[in-house]
C-alpha positions in Angstrom: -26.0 -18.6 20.2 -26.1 -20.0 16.9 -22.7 -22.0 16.3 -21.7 -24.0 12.6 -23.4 -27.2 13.8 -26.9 -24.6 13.5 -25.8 -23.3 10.1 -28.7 -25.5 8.8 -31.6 -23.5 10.6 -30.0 -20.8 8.8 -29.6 -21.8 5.7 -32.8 -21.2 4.0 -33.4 -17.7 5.6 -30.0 -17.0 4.3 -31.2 -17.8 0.1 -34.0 -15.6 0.9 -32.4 -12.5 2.2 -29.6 -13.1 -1.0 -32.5 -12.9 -3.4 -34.1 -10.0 -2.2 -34.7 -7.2 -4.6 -33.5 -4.2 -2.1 -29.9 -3.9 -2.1 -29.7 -2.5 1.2 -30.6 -5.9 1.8 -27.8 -7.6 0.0 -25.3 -4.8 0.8 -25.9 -6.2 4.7 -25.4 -9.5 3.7 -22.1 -8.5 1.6 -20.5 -6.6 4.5 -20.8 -9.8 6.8 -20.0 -12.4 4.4 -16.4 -12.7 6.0 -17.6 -12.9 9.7 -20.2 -15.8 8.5 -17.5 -17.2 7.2 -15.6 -17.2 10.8 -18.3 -18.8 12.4 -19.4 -21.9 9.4 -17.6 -25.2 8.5 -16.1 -25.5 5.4 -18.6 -27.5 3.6 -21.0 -24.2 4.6 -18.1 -21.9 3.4 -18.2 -23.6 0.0 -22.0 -24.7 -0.9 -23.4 -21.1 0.9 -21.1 -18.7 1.1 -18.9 -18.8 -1.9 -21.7 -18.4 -4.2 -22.8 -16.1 -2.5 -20.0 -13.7 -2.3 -19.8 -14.9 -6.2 -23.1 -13.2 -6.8 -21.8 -9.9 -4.5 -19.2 -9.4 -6.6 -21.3 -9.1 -9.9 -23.7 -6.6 -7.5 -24.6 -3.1 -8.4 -21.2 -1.1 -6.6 -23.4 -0.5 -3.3 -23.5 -3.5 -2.5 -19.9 -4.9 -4.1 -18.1 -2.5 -2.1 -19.8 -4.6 1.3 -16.9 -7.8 0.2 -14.1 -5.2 -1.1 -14.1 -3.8 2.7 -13.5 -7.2 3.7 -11.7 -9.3 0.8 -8.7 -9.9 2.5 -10.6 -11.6 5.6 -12.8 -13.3 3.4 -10.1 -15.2 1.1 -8.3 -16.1 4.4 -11.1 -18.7 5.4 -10.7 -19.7 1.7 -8.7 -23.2 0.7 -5.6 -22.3 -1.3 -7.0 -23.8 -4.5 -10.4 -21.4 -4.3 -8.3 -18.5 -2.7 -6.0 -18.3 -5.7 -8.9 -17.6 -8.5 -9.9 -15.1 -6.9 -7.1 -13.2 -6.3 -6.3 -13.8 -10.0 -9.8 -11.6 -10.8 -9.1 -8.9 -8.3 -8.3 -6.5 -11.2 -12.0 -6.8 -11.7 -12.9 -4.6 -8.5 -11.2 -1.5 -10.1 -14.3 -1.7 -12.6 -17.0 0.3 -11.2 -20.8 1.9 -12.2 -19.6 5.3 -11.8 -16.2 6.0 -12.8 -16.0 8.5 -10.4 -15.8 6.3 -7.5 -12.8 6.8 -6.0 -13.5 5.7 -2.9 -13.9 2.1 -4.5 -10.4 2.3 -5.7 -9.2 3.2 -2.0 -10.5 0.5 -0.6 -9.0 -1.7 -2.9 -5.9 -0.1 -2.5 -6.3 -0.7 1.4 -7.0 -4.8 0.9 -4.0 -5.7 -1.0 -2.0 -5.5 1.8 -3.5 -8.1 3.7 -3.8 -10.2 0.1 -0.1 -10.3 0.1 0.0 -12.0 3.6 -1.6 -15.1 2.1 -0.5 -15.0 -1.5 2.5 -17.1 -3.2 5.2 -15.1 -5.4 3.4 -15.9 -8.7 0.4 -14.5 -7.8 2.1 -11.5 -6.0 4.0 -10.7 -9.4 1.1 -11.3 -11.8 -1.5 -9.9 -9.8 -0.9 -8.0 -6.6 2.5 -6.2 -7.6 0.7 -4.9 -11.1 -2.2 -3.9 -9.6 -0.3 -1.6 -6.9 0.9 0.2 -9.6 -1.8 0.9 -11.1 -3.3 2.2 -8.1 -0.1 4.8 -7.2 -0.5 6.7 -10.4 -4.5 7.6 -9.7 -5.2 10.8 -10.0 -6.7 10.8 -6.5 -3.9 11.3 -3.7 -5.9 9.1 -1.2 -5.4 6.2 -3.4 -2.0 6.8 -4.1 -1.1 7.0 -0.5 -3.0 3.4 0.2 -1.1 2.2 -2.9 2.1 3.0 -1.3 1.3 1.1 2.0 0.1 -2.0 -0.6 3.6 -1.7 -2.1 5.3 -1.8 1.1 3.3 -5.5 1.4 4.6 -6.2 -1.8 8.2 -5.9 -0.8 8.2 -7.4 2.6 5.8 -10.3 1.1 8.9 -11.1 -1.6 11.5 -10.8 0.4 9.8 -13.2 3.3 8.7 -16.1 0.2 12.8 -15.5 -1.5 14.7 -14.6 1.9 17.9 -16.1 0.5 18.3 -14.8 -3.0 15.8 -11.3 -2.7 15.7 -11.5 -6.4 12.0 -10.8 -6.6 12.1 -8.1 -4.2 14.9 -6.3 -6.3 12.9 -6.8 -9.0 9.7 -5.2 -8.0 11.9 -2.3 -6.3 14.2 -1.6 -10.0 10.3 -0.9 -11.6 9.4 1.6 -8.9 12.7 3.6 -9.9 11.7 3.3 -13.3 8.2 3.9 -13.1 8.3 6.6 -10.8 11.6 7.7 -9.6 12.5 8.6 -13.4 9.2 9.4 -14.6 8.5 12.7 -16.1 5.1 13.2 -14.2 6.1 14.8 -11.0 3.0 13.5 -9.4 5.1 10.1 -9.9 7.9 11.6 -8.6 6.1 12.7 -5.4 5.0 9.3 -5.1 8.0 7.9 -5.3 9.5 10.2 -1.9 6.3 9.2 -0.3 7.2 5.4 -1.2 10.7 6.2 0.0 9.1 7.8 3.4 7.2 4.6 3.8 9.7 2.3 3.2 12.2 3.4 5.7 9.8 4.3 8.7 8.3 0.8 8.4 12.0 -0.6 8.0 10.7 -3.0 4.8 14.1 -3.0 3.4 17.7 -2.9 5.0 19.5 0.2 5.2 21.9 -1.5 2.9 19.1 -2.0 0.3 17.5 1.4 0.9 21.0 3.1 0.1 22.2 1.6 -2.8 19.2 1.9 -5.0 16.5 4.5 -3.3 18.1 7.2 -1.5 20.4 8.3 -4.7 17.0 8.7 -6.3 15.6 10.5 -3.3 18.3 12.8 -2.7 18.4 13.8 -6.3 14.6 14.7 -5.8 15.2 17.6 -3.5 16.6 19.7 -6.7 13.4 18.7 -8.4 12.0 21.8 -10.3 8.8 21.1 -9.3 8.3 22.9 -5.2 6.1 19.9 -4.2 8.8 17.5 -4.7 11.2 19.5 -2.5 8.6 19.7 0.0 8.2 16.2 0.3 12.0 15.2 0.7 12.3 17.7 2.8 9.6 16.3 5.0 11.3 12.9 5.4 14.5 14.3 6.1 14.0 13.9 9.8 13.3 9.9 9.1 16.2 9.9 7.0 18.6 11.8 9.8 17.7 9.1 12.3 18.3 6.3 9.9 21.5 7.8 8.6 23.5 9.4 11.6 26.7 10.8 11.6 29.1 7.7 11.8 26.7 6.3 8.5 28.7 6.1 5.3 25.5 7.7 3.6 25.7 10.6 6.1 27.4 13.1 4.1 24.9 13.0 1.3 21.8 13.4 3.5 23.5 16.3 5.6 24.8 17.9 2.2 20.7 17.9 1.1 19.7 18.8 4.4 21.7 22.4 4.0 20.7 22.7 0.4 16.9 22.5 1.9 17.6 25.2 4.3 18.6 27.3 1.6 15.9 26.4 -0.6 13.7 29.5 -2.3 10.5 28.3 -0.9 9.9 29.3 2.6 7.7 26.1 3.3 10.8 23.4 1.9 13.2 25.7 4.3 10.4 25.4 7.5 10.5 21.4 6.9 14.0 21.0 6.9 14.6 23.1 9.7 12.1 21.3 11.6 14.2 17.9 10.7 17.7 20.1 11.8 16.1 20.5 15.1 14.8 17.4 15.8 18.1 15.5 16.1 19.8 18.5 17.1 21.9 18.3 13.9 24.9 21.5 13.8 26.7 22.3 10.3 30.0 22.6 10.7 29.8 26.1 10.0 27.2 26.9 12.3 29.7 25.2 14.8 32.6 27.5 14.0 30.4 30.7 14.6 29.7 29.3 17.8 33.1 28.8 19.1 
């Protein structure tokens, strides 16, 4: 097989195939820029492959979505110095030929994750952390979903670089509230109980964190006017059951929602949180009584 120490016999080939005028032909070279990339020293890396993925980006969208599939893998053969210009110009992948093209948004949405494994706290804050939100208030639910996920990276990234003080990680998390938490869209609202959902099945923050500042807002949510938003708490009650039980401080308020949800007027909220009820076997105290 052809190792780095061949790259040369390659090289030229390589040039030919990045000028060609059919984009299928580019768009093959731009979704296996980042295994190249593997396989190449880093002299190759830098005089080859950089420009090239340079000239991928300014593509027509077929082929720029081939390096936004694979940006995260790609910057991690990167040195720090080159990595951290680009990540500075990855608000430039949310510009696309069609406007349309949500898709293209989703999979940006899905790299930033793995951009926060590699990136420092200024370019999480300036960048990464901006661009998330952005992302979570698209009007397409796919993308707000893969948002969410990004903004899980975001946390755990800023509490791992400030483990001591987690002052950047409580600022990132005071925005969500006020973004989306207290936002008058309830699309932002659901958002924010799918953020909360995230949050505590991954375990990103402490239960200590997640009480005092998120799960006030999220219990507040299942008296939301809006049905969808007491659909959704009510389907992360069973995470929040397991996370909260019965010798937790916070127990009370979850078990006080949890039998406001089984009283709710919509038959779907009430089918949720009974689902949750029977999954940890939860009795009200009233329900106890009868049975005695």
């Amino acid at each position: 097989t052809l190792g780095a120490s061949h790259w040369g016999q390659l090289r030229k080939l390589y040039a030919t195939l990045l000028s060609s005028l059919q984009w299928k032909v580019r768009r093959t070279l731009a979704f296996s820029v980042h295994e190249l990339a593997k396989i190449v020293n880093r002299d190759a890396i830098l005089g080859d492959l950089l420009p090239a993925f340079d000239s991928f980006t300014k593509d027509v969208d077929e082929v720029r979505i081939g390096v936004l599939s694979h940006l995260s893998d790609f910057l991690l053969m990167l040195p720090d110095g080159h990595r951290k210009r680009y990540i500075e110009q990855i608000y430039l992948f949310q510009q696309t030929d069609n406007k349309n093209n949500w898709r293209f948004r989703f999979m940006l949405a899905e790299q930033l994750t793995g951009l926060c494994s590699f990136s420092g706290a200024e370019e999480i804050s300036n960048q990464v952390a901006p661009l998330t939100l952005s992302l979570a208030i698209d009007r397409v639910c796919d993308v707000r979903m893969a948002a969410v996920e990004a903004m899980g990276g975001v946390l755990a990234r800023l509490k791992q670089l400030a483990p001591d003080t987690d002052i950047l990680a409580k600022v990132f998390v005071d925005r969500l509230v006020s973004q989306f938490a207290d936002s008058n869209k309830w699309v932002n609202r659901q958002t924010f109980v799918a953020l909360c959902h995230h949050l505590l099945a991954k375990k990103v923050v402490s239960l200590e964190r997640f009480s005092q500042i998120l799960l006030p807002r999220l219990l507040r949510l299942a008296k939301d006017k809006v049905v969808n938003i007491r659909l959704s708490v009510a389907k992360s009650m069973n995470d929040l059951l397991i996370a909260f039980d019965l010798g937790d401080d916070n127990s009370t308020s979850v078990f006080a929602v949890l039998r406001q949800l089984l009283r709710d007027r919509d038959q779907n909220v009430r089918e949720f949180a009974q689902t949750a009820k029977d999954a940890v076997g939860y009795i009200s105290q009233g329900e106890e009584s009868s049975e005695e």
